[in-house]
C-alpha positions, -999 to 999 in steps of 0.1 A, spaced: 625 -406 126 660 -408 132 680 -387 158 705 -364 153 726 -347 177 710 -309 185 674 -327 176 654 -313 208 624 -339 208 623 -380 202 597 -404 203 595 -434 225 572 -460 231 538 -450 260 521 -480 256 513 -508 236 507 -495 204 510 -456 216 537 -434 212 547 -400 229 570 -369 217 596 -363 247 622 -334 255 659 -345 249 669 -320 276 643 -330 305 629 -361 293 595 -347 306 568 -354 274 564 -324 253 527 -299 261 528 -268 239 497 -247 237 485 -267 265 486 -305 244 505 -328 258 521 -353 224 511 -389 242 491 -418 233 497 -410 195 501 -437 168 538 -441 153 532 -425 119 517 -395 139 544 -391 159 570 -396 137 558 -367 115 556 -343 145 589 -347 161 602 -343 122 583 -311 124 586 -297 162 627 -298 156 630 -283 116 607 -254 133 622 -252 166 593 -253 184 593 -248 219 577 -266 246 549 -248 273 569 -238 309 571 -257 336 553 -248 363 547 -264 395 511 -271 407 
């Protein structure tokens, strides 16, 4: 994966050999329908982010618990 300005989500590094899917715009990790994109291996992640910004997908709201 390689970003491109106006690409919503990245990946970076969560642990050793873990990677998470992260909002460009709050830098918060990315939960829609309730899954949060962390602790996934590189490949996996790499294909997601690919596919959460071609689709546009949009990330859960925020709340405050």
């Amino acid at each position: 994966m390689t970003w491109a300005p106006g690409h919503r989500y990245d990946i970076r590094k969560d642990g050793e050999h873990t990677w998470e899917i992260f909002d460009t715009t709050t830098g918060r990790t990315v939960v829609i329908d309730g899954k949060r994109y962390c602790d996934l291996p590189l490949d996996s992640a790499d294909v997601m982010v690919d596919l959460m910004n071609s689709e546009g997908m949009e990330p859960d709201e925020e709340r405050l618990h």
